[in-house]
C-alpha positions, -999 to +999 in steps of 0.1 A: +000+000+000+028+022+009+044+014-026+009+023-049+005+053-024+040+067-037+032+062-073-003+082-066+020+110-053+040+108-084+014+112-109+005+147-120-024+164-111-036+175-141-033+137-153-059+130-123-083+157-128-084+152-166-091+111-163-117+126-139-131+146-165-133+124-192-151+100-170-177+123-167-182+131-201-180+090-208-208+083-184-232+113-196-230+099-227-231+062-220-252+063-191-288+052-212-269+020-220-262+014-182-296+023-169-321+007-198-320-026-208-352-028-235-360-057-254-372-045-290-399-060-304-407-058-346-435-038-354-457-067-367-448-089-333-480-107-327-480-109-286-500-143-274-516-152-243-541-169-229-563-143-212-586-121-235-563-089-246-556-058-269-529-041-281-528-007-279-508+022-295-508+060-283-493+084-308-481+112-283-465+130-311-449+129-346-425+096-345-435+090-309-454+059-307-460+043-270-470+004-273-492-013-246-511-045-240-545-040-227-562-073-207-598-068-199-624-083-182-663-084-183-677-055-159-644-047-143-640-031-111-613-005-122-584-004-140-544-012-132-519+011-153-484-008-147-448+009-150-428-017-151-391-018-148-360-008-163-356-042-184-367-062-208-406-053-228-444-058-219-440-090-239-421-109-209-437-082-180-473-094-192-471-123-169-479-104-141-510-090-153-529-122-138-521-111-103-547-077-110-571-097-136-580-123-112-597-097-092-617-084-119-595-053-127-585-044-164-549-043-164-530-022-193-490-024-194-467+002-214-433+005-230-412+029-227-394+047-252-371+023-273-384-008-252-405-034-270-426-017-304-425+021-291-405+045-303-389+077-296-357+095-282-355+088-246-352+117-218-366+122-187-393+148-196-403+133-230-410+096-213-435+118-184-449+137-206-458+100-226-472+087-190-487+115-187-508+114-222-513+075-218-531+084-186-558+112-203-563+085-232-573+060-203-594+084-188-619+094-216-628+049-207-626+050-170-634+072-147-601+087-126-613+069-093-612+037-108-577+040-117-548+024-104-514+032-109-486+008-102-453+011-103-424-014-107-386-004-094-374+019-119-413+022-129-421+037-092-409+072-102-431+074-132-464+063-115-454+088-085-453+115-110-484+108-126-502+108-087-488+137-079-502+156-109-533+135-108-562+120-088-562+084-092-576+061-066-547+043-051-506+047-062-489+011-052-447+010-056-431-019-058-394-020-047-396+018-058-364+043-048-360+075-028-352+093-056-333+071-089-303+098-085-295+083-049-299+049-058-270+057-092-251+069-064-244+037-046-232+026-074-212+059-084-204+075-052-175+102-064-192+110-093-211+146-097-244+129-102-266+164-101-242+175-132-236+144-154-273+122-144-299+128-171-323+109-157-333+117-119-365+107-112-368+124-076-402+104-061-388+121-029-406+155-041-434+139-063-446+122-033-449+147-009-478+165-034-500+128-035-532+133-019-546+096-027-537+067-007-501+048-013-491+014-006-452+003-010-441-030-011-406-038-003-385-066+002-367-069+034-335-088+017-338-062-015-301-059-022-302-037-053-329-013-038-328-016-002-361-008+020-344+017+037-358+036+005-393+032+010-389+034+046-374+073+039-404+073+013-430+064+038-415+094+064-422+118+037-459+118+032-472+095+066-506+105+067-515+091+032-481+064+028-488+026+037-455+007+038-459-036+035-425-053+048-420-088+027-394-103+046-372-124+031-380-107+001-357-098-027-361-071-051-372-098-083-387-128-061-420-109-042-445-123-063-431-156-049-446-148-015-485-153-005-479-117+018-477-103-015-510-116-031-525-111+004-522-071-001-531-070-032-563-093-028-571-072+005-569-038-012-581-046-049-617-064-033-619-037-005 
């Protein structure tokens, strides 16, 4: 240790400061790749399942199109709008659709920019803005009471958003984060995050405006987003903010566990 500090000592500091810099500018420009991880889907994919569906498309602008799957049931009881994470398309995320369905809510799941069929250049505003018209086009069908939003790890910020700036009838995170620039920080911690992150996501503010119940679900083993987030969550807006503990719970496994079907049955039939 001695030795390597020496060689530290010897190196110029203008040879520090500039690999410093050009690390910076390596992961503004890289960072998309590190955060998304879409699955692309042709545009004449035909998706297949077993319960009744419909594929939907919102054209939010010129060369913006927003894909989703919409599963429906007979005199449903409300609807589920579903963020789901930062991976992957709705084609594999459908799965979970049967854990809403089953208690007669419609369920409708949606891509982001550049995951599965939609398209668009990604950036924080432009992909809110999208949630954001997906959410009017759902409203003109159900009424804003009936609507759930539900939101999936990197998900979770998007569906706070949208309850903060909206009135739906309950906002459920799953696994969410304090804010998505904290949790990049764990991961980069001597990086200037509030200078080189694009994308920050900060729930921590969006929940403090949401006036409809919340209910967060977190894992107690979650290594890659630990609860301590949605504890610090729950502190910020108490009077409206339920916090379910899975313990044992990881931050990909808590459909695995009956506590987690027991919420939702107990909430989705209340």
């Amino acid at each position: 240790m001695p030795s390597l500090l020496l060689v530290l000592l010897t190196i110029p500091w203008w040879w520090i400061g500039g690999g410093y810099l050009l690390a910076m500018v390596i992961v503004y420009f890289i960072q998309e790749r590190l955060i998304f991880k879409p699955e692309k889907l042709s545009a004449d994919f035909q998706f297949q399942y077993d319960a009744p569906f419909r594929e939907l498309f919102f054209d939010v602008e010129k060369g913006v199109r927003i894909n989703g799957l919409h599963f429906y049931r007979e005199n449903a009881a409300g609807l589920i709008l579903y963020f789901h994470g930062n991976t992957r398309s709705i084609k594999g995320w459908a799965k979970y659709a049967k854990d809403f369905y089953r208690y007669n809510y419609d369920v409708v799941l949606v891509d982001y920019r550049g995951f599965g069929k939609s398209t668009g250049k990604r950036s924080e505003s432009a992909m809110l803005k999208d949630m954001q018209f997906v959410y009017d086009t759902l409203m003109v069908e159900y009424p804003e009471s009936h609507l759930v939003l539900y939101g999936r790890s990197m998900g979770s910020g998007f569906a706070t958003k949208l309850a903060s700036d909206n009135h739906p009838r309950y906002l459920i995170l799953d696994a969410p984060y304090y804010s998505f620039s904290k949790a990049v920080e764990r991961f980069l911690p001597f990086m200037p995050l509030k200078f080189v992150l694009r994308f920050k996501l900060r729930s921590d503010l969006w929940i403090t405006k949401v006036t409809c119940p919340v209910y967060i679900i977190h894992g107690t083993r979650d290594r890659l987003l630990p609860i301590r987030n949605s504890i610090r969550l729950q502190e910020l807006n108490p009077q409206h903010t339920t916090l379910i503990r899975i313990h044992g719970g990881g931050h990909n496994n808590l459909p695995d566990f009956p506590e987690y079907h027991n919420f939702l049955r107990n909430i989705l039939q209340y």
